[in-house]
C-alpha positions as CSV (number, residue, x, y, z in Angstrom):
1,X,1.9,-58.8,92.7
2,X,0.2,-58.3,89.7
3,X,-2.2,-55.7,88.7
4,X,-5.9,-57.0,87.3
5,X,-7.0,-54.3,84.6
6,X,-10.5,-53.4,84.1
7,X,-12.6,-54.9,80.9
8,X,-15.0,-52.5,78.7
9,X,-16.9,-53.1,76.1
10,X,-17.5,-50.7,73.1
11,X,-20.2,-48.3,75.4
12,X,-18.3,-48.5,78.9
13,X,-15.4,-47.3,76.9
14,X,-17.2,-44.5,75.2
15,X,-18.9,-43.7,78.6
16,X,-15.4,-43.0,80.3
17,X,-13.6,-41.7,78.2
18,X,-16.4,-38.8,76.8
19,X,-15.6,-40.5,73.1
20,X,-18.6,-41.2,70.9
21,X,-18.8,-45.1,70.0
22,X,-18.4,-43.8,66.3
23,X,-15.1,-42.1,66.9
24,X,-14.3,-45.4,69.1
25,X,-14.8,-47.6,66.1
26,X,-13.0,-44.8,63.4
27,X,-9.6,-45.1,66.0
28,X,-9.9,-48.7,65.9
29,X,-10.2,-48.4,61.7
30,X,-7.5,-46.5,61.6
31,X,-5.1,-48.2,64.3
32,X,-5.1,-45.2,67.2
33,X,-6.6,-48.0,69.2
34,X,-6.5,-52.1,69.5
35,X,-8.8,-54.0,71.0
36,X,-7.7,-55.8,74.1
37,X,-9.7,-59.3,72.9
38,X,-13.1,-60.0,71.2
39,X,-15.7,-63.0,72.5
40,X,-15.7,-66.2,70.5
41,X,-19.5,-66.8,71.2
42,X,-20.8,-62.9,70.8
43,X,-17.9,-61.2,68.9
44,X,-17.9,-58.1,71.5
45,X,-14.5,-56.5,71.7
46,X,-12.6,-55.9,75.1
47,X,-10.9,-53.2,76.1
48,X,-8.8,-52.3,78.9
49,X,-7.3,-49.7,80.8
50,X,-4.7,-49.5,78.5
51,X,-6.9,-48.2,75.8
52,X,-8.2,-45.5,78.3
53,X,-5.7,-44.2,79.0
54,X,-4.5,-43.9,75.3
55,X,-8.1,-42.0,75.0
56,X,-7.1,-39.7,77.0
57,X,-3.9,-39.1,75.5
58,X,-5.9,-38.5,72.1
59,X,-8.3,-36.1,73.7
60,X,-5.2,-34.2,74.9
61,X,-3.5,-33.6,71.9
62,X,-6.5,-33.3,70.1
63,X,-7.1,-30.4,72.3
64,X,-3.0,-29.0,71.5
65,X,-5.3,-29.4,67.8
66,X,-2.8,-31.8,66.7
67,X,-4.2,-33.9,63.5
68,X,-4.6,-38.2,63.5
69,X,-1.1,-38.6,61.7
70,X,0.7,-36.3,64.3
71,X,-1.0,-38.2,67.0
72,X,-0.4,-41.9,65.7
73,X,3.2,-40.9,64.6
74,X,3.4,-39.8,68.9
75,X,1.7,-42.8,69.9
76,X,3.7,-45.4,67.8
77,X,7.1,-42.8,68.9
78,X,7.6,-41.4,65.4
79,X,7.5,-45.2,63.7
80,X,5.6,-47.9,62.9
81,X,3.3,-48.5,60.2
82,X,0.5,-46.4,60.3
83,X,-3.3,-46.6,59.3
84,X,-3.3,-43.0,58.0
85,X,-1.1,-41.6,55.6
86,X,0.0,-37.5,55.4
87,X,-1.0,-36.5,52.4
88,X,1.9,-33.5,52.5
89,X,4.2,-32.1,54.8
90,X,3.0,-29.1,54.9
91,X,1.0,-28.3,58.3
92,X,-2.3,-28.0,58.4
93,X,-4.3,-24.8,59.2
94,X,-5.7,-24.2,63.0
95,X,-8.9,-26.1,63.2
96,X,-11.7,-23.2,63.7
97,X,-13.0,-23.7,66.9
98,X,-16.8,-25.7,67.6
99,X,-18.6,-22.6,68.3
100,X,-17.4,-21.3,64.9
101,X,-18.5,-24.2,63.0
102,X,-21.6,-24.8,64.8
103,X,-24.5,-22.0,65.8
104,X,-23.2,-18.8,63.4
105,X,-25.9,-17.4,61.3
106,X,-27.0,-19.5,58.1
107,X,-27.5,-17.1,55.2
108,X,-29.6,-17.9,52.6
109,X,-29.4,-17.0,48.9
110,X,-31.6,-14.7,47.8
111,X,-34.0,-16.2,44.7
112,X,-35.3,-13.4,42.7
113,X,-38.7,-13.1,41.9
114,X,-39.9,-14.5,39.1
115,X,-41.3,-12.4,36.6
116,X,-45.2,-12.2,36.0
């Protein structure tokens, strides 16, 4: 007996899986996702439950703060071509976490006066 997967398009992906259609269309840029198949007559891409589940893979090791290269090279087991190339070998630093980067106090740069 075989198993019949879901279908998605672009936004029920992005709904179940918490992604942003932007980040959706980025991974399928850069080859962390495929499309499943794509409508002749409208050009909509398909995606099945494949490709969630592979979502949630990302979201996991994007949470261990592993970067798109570590992630593809674990995805594609350590091989493969790949969309994104490392630009060393050096690791990179610890991503700074959202609350960091978002919501600290914005200083401003203090203008003198200007002279009468």
């Amino acid at each position: 007996m075989q198993l019949v997967s879901n279908i998605y398009l672009i936004k029920d992906l992005s709904r179940r899986s918490g992604h942003s259609i932007h980040t959706l269309k980025f991974y399928l840029k850069i080859g962390l996702i495929r499309e499943s198949g794509r409508s002749p007559e409208t050009r909509f891409r398909y995606f099945d439950d494949t490709t969630l589940a592979t979502l949630s893979q990302i979201r996991a090791l994007r949470k261990q703060r592993k970067s798109l290269v570590e992630i593809q090279h674990l995805l594609n087991g350590h091989g493969g071509s790949s969309g994104l190339t490392a630009q060393s070998s050096a690791p990179l630093p610890p991503r700074p976490d959202i609350g960091q980067r978002r919501g600290g106090p914005v200083s401003t740069p203090q203008v003198p006066a200007p002279e009468p």
